[in-house]
N, C-alpha and C positions, 0 to 999 in steps of 0.2 A: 810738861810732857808726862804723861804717864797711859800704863797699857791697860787694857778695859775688856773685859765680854758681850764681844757685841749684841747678843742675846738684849741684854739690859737696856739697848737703846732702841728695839723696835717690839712694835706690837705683838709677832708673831713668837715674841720672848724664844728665836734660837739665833744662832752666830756665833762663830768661834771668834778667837782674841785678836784685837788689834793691835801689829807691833807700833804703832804709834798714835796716839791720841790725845788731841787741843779740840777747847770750846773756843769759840771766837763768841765775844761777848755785845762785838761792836762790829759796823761794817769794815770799817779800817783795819781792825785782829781779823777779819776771814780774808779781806783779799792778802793782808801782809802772811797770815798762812800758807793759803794757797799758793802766791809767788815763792816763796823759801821751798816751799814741798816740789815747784816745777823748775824753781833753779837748782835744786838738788837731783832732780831727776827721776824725784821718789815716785811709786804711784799713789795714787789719793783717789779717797772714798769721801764724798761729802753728808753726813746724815741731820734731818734734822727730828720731825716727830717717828721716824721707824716706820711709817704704817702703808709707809709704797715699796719695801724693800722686805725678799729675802736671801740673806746672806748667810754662805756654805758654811760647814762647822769648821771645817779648815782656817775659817775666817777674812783677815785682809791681810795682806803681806805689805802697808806701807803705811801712809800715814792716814787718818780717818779725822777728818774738822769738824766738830761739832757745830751748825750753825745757831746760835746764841742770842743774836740780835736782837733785838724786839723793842717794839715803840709802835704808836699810832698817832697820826696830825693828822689835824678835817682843813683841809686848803681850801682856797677859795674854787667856786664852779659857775658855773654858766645858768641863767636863768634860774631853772627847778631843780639842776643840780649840784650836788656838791664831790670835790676830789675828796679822797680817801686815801694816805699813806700808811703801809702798813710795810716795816723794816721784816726781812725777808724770814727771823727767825721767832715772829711772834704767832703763838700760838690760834689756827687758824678760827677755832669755833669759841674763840674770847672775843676774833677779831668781828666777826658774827655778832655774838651779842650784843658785842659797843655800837655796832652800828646802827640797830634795832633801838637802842637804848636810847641815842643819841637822837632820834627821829629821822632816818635814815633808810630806805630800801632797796633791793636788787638782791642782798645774799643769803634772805631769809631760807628756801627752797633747801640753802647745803649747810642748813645746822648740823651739829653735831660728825660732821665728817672728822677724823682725828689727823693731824698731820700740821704743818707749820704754813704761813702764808705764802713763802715764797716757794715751796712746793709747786702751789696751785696752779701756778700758766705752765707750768714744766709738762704737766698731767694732761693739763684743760678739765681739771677736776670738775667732776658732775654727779648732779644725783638727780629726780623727781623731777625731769625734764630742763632741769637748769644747769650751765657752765658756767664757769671763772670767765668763758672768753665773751659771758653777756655783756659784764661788766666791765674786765680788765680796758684801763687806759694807758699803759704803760709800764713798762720794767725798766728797773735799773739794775746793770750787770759787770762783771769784772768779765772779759773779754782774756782767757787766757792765752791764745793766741798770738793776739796785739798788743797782750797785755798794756789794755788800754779802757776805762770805763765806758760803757756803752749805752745808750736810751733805747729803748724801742718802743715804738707806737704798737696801737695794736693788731694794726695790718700786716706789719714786717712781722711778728711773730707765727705768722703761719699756723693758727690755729685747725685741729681738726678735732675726730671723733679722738677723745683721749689722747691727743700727739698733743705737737707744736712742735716750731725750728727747736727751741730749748731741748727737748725729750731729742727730738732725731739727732743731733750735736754730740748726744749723752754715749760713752761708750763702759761700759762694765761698773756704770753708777759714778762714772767721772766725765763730768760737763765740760763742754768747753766755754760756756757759757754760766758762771755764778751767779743764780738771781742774789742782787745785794737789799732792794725796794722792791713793792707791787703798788702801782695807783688805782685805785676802782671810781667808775663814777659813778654813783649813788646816785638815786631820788629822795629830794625832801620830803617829809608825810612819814605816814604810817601804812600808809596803802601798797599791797604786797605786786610784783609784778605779775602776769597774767600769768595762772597757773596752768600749768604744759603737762601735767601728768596726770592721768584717770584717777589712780587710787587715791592722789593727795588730794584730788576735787571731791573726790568721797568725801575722805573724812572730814574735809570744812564743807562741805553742801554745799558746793556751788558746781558749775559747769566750766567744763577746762576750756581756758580762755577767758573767763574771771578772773576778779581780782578777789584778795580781799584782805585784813588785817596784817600786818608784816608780822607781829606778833604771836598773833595766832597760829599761820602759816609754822612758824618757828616750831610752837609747841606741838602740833600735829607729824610734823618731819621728824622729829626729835622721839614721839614715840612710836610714829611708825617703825624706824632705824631700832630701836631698842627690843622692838618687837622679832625684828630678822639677828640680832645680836649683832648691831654695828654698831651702839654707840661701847665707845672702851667702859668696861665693867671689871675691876679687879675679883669680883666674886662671879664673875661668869666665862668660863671659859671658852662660849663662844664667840667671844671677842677677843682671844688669844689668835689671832690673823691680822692678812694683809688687807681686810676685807673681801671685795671682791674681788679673786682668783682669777677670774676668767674676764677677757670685752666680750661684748655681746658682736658677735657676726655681721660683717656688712657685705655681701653679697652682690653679684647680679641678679636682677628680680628671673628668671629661666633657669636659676640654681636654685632659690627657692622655692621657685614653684614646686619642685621636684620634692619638697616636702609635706608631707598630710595636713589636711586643712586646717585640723586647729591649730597649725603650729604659728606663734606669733609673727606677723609681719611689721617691721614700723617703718616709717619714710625716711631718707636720708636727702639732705639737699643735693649729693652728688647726682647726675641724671641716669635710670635706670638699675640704679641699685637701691635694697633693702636690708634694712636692719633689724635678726633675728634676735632670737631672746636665752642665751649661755642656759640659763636656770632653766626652761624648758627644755632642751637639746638634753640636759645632764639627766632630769628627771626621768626623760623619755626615750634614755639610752638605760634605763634598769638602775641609777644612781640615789639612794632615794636621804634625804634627810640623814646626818650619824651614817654615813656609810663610811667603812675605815676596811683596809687591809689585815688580813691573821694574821698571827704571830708576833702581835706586842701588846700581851697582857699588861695590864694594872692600872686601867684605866677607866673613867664610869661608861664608857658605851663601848659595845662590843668591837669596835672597830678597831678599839686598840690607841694608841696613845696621841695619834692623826687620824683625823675622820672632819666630814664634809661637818657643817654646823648642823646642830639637831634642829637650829629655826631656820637655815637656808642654805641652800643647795650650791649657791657662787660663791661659798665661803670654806678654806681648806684650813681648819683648827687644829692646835697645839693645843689636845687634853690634859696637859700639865706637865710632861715629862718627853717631850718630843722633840727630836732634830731635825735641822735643816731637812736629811737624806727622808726622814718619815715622812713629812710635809710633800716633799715632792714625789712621791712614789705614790701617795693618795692621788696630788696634782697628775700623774703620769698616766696612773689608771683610768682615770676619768675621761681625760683626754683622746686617749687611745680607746675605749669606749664609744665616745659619742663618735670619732671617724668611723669606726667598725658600722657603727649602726646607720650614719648619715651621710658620711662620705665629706666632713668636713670638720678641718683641726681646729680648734681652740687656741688662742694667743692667752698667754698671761698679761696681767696688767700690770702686777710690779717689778722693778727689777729684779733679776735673779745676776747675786753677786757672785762672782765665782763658780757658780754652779747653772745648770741648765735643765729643761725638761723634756 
């Protein structure tokens, strides 16, 4: 046991101290944590890559587990597929690579996202038209509750736009639900799944709804993401975030209407709603690139030491020397902006520990 700055375990590098802090290295050390910390009574924070969490400088007032875990088995699958396990605390975009590597596809699309595997169905982590819940076959979970280990297929998990039962369970970044595994089912080959996104059909030449190399697909994702500063860069500070700040809007389509015509429309499977686009709404409320709040000198863009990214506008950065309360009064502004302008509030995507917007 020892006490830590939680700053040092999330992307957004702020977080005050944690009065108690264990790695669990193995699934058996996180659930035997987790049990001790809820027969104690204590509250608990579980972290694993930092990069869906910002936590107050105040920090955690109980105990904070580290999930640790990590391992990958190729099990056996059905016909042209294959199972994929990946222990809850192995890093997500190694877990990516391996499986590219391995001849393997379905998770090319979310290179380079930074965060832990079993994150991912918590999230329904997505990027460039692709989800976790394409792929995901199943979680294995500690059940704090019933304190009782739990399977779940992928139907019970309730997946949606960014949720799942996991995420909704979740109350002030303590689950009742511990992902402990993730199984994904993969394609043999190298052939990438149908590409769902415009820009990523750009950059490989093909038309969305092609396929094409899983490999490649990787490499294109990878520098798109680096191009908006998502992938983690220690020499660039704007990938000092939780990345994307903001979900993109889902609406009834006669609320959107009500917005100027180029403003992005996209489809959603629920019936009569649509899905608008955060970065447009921010830009188009007067928000532009490096936008930051006066009065906190000493920082390279005038915005001061939080400010939106100078590549992309859904991104709220720590220029080097910023807290938790900086971050979120950028996040607050902007917010409160785009309703003034639009008449419609913004959700954060990560958790906000202790603190609020």
């Amino acid at each position: 046991m020892t006490s830590i700055q939680l700053a040092s375990l999330t992307t957004s590098r702020v977080g005050g101290p944690a009065r108690r802090y264990l790695n669990a290295e193995t699934a058996d050390e996180l659930i035997s944590m987790v049990r001790s910390a809820d027969e104690a009574g204590e509250p608990l924070l579980l972290v694993g890559g930092g990069s869906n969490l910002l936590i107050s400088d105040a920090g955690f007032d109980g105990a904070v587990v580290h999930v640790g875990n990590r391992g990958v088995e190729i099990l056996e699958g059905k016909g042209n597929t294959a199972l994929v396990e990946a222990q809850a605390g192995h890093p997500w975009d190694e877990l990516v690579a391996f499986t590219i590597a391995q001849g393997y596809a379905g998770l090319e699309a979310l290179s380079g996202i930074p965060g832990l595997a079993g994150a991912t169905p918590v999230q329904n982590v997505g990027a460039y038209g692709a989800d976790v819940s394409h792929t995901i076959a199943s979680v294995r979970a500690w059940d704090r509750q019933t304190r009782t280990e739990r399977h779940f297929g992928a139907g019970e998990l309730e997946f949606g736009y960014r949720d799942s039962l996991l995420k909704r369970t979740t109350v002030n970044g303590s689950p009742r639900y511990v992902v402990l595994s993730v199984q994904f089912s993969l394609t043999r080959g190298s052939t990438s799944a149908p590409i769902r996104y415009a820009e990523l059909a750009r950059a490989l030449g093909v038309e969305v709804g092609d396929t094409a190399n899983a490999a490649d697909v990787r490499r294109e994702v990878l520098r798109l993401r680096a191009g908006k500063g998502m992938v983690l860069d220690a020499a660039d500070a704007d990938t000092y975030s939780t990345g994307s700040f903001f979900t993109n809007p889902i609406l009834p389509a006669p609320d959107a209407d009500r917005l100027p015509a180029g403003a992005p429309r996209y489809p959603v499977a629920e019936p009569g709603m649509v899905k608008l686009s955060a970065a447009w709404l921010i830009e188009h409320a007067g928000f532009g690139k490096g936008f930051g709040l006066p009065g906190t000198p000493g920082a390279e863009l005038a915005g001061g030491r939080a400010a939106l990214s100078s590549k992309h506008t859904l991104a709220v950065t720590n220029r080097g020397s910023a807290s938790a309360e900086d971050l979120l009064a950028v996040a607050r502004a902007v917010a409160d902006g785009v309703e003034q302008a639009f008449g419609i509030r913004l959700h954060p995507e990560p958790l906000l520990i202790n603190c609020a917007l």
